[in-house]
C-alpha positions as MATLAB code, in Angstrom:
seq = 'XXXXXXXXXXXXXXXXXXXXXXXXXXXXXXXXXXXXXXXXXXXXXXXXXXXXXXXXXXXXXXXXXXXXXXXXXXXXXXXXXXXXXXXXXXXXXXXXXXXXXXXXXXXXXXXXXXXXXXXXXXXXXXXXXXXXXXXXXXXXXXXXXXXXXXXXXXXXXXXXXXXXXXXXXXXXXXXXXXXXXXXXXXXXXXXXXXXXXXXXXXXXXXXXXXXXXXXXXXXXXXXXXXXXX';
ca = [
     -63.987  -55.324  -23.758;
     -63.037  -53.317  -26.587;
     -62.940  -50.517  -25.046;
     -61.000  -51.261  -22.203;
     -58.243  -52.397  -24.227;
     -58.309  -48.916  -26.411;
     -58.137  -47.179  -22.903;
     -55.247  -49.268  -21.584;
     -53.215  -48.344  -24.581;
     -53.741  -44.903  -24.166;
     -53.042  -44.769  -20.743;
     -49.250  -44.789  -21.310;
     -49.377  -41.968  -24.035;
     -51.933  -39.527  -21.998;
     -49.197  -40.387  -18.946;
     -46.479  -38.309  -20.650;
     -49.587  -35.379  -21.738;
     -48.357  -31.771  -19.197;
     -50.290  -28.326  -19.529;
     -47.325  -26.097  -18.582;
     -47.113  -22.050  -18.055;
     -44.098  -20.705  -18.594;
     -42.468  -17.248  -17.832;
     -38.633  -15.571  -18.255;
     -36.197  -13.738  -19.809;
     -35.550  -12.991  -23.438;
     -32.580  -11.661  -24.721;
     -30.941  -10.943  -28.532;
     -27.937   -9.709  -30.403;
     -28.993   -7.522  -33.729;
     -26.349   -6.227  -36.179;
     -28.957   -3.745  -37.685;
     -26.412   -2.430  -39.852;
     -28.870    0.049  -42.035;
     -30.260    1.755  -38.327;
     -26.861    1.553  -36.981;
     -25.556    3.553  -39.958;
     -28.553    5.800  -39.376;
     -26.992    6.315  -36.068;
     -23.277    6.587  -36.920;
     -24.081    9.228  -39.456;
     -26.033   10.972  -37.129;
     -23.365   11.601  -34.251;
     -20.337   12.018  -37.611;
     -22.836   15.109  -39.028;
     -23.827   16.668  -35.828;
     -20.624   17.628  -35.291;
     -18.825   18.029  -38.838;
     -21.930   18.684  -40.841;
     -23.578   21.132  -38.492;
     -21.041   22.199  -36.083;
     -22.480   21.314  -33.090;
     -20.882   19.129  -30.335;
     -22.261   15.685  -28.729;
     -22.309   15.776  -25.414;
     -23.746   11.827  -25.268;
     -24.261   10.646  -28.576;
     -26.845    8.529  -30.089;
     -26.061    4.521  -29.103;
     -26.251    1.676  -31.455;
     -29.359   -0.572  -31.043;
     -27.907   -3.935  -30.442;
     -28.660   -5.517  -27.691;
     -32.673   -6.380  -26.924;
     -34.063   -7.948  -23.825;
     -37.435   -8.103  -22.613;
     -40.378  -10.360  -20.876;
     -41.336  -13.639  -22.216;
     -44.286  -15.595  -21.306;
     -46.664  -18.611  -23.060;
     -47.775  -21.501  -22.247;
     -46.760  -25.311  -23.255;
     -48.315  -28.631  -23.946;
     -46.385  -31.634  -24.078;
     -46.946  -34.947  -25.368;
     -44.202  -37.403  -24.531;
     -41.476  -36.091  -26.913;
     -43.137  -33.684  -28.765;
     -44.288  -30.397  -27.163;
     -46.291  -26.929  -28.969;
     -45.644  -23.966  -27.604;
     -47.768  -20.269  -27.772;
     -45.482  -17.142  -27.176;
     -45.637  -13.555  -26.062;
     -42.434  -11.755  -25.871;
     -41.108   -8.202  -25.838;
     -37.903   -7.302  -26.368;
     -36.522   -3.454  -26.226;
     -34.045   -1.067  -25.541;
     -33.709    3.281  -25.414;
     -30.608    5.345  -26.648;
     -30.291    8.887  -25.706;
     -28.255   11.675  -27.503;
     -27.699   15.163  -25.567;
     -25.611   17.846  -27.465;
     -25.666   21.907  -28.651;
     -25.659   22.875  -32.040;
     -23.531   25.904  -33.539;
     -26.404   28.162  -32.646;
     -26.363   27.367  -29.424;
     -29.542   25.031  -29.296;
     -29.638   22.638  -27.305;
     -30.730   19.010  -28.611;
     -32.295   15.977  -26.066;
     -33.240   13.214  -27.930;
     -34.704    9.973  -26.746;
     -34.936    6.845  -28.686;
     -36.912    3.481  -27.297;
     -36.945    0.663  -29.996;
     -39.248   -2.901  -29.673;
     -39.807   -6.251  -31.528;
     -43.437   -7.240  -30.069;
     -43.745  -11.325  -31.131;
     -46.237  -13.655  -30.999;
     -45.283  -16.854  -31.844;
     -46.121  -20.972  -32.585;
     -43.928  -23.688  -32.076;
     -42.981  -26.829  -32.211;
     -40.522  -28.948  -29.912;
     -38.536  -32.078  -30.073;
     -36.661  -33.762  -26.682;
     -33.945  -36.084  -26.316;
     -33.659  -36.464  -22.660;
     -33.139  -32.781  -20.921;
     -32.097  -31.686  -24.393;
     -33.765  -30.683  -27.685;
     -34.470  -28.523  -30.431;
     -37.192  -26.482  -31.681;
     -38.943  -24.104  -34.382;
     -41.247  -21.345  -34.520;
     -43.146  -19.248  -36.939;
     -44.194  -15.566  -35.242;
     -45.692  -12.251  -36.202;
     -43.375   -9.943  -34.849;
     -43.921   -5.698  -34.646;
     -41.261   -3.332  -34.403;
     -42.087   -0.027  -32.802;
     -40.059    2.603  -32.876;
     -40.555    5.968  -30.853;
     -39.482    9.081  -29.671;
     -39.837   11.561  -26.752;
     -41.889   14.491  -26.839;
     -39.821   17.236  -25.609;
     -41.382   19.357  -22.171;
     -43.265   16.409  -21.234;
     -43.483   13.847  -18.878;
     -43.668    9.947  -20.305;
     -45.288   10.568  -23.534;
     -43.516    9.688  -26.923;
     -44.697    9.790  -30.218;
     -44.866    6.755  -32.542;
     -42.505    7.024  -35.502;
     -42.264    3.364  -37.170;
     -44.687    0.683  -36.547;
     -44.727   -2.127  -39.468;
     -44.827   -5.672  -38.848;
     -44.243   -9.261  -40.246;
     -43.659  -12.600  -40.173;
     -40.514  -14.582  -38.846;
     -38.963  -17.968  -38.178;
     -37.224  -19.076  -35.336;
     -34.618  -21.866  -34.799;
     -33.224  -23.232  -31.416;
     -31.678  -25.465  -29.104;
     -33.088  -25.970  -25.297;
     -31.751  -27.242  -22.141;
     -33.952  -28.423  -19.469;
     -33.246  -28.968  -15.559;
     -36.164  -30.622  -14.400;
     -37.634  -29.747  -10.955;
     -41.063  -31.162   -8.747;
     -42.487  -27.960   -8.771;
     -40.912  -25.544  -11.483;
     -38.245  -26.550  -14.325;
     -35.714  -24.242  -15.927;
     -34.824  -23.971  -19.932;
     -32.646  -22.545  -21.680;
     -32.866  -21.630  -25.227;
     -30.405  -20.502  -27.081;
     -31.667  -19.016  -30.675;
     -31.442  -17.424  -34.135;
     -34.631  -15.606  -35.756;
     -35.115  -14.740  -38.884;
     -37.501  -12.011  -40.033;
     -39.228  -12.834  -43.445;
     -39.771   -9.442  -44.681;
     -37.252   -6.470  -43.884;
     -39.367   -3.639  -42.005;
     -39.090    0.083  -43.619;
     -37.658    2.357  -40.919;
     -37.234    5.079  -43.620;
     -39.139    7.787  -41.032;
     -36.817    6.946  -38.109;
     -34.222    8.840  -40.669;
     -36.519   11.515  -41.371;
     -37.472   12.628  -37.689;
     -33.839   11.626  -36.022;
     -32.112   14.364  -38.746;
     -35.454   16.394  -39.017;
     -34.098   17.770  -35.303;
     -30.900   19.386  -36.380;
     -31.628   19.756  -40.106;
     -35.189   20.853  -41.112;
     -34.711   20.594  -45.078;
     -33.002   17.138  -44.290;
     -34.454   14.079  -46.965;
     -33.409   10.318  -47.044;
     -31.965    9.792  -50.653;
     -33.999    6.377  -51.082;
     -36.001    3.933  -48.597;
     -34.074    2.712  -45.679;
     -35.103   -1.382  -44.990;
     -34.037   -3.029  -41.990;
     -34.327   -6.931  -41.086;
     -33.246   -7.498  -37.615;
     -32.212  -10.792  -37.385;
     -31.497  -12.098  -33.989;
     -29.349  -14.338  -32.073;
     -30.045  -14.329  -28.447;
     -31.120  -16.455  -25.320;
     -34.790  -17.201  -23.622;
     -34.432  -18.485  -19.762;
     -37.606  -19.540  -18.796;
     -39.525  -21.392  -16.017;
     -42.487  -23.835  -16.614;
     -44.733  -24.840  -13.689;
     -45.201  -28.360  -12.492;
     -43.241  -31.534  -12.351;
     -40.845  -32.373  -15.488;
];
């Protein structure tokens, strides 16, 4: 009889237990002010420095969005969640120099993150917190081909993650919304993104002194997990 009343106790508690897969959108905000003043100086010299003339120049990286999928278990209030996301975005200068060259250059920047968290609910609300290992890529067309780009920073690191969620419950899928700040641990050394982006117009061009960039986010995950909420 014992064991029948250890079982009926738990039967409550593995009643609120859900497996869930969940997929969506991530999105973030960066300042990356020591890339963006990469950047800036970049289009200011091209022009003033070197006499050429920017046709389209080089965008700040701000804005990130990408996949995000993981998976979910929940266990009544409490829920732990695995994470794969991607967030990226490309910037594109086009311009002549004084010489007459003509400069193309192509830019694509990612934060690849795989993360563990930890969830709390009140209701359809909550909050939660997350510890990932999170690679930033940075790369750059090769010129007179097709789709290929060469790697030119690729260092990685951990973060931490804080955020809020709203839930709309459904039978068969539920929505969330997450709204978020990150926090990288380490700041990533994107010293050689200097090097090659000036390398192109100036060829005896050196950073003074290592260039170390954080990234810190603030952004918003909409996702979808499957099953009744």
């Amino acid at each position: 009889m014992q064991w029948l009343s250890v079982l009926l106790l738990l039967l409550p508690l593995t009643a609120y237990n859900q497996f869930n897969i969940k997929i969506g959108y991530s999105g973030g905000y960066t300042k990356a002010p020591e890339m963006n003043d990469i950047v800036s100086r970049y289009n200011l010299d091209f022009e003033s420095k070197y006499g050429g003339k920017l046709d389209d120049p080089l965008d700040e990286i701000k804005m990130l969005h990408g996949l995000e999928i993981g998976a979910r278990y929940r266990m009544g209030s409490v829920g732990f969640e695995l994470t794969w996301n991607s967030l990226s975005d490309r910037s594109d200068a086009y311009g002549a120099l004084a010489s007459g060259t003509r400069i193309q250059s192509k830019w694509f920047t990612s934060l690849t993150e795989y993360s563990l968290g930890i969830e709390n609910y009140i209701g359809n609300f909550g909050y939660g917190a997350a510890f990932g290992y999170r690679t930033l890529r940075i790369k750059s067309a090769i010129e007179g081909t097709q789709r290929k780009k060469s790697s030119i920073v690729s260092t990685s690191g951990m973060t931490s993650k804080f955020y809020l969620l709203f839930q709309i419950p459904g039978e068969v899928v539920a929505l969330a919304f997450k709204p978020y700040v990150e926090i990288p641990l380490k700041a990533s050394d994107i010293t050689n993104f200097e090097q090659s982006l000036f390398y192109r117009v100036d060829e005896t061009y050196k950073p003074s002194q290592p260039t170390l960039e954080r990234y810190m986010m603030f952004g918003l995950s909409i996702v979808l997990y499957n099953g009744p909420q």
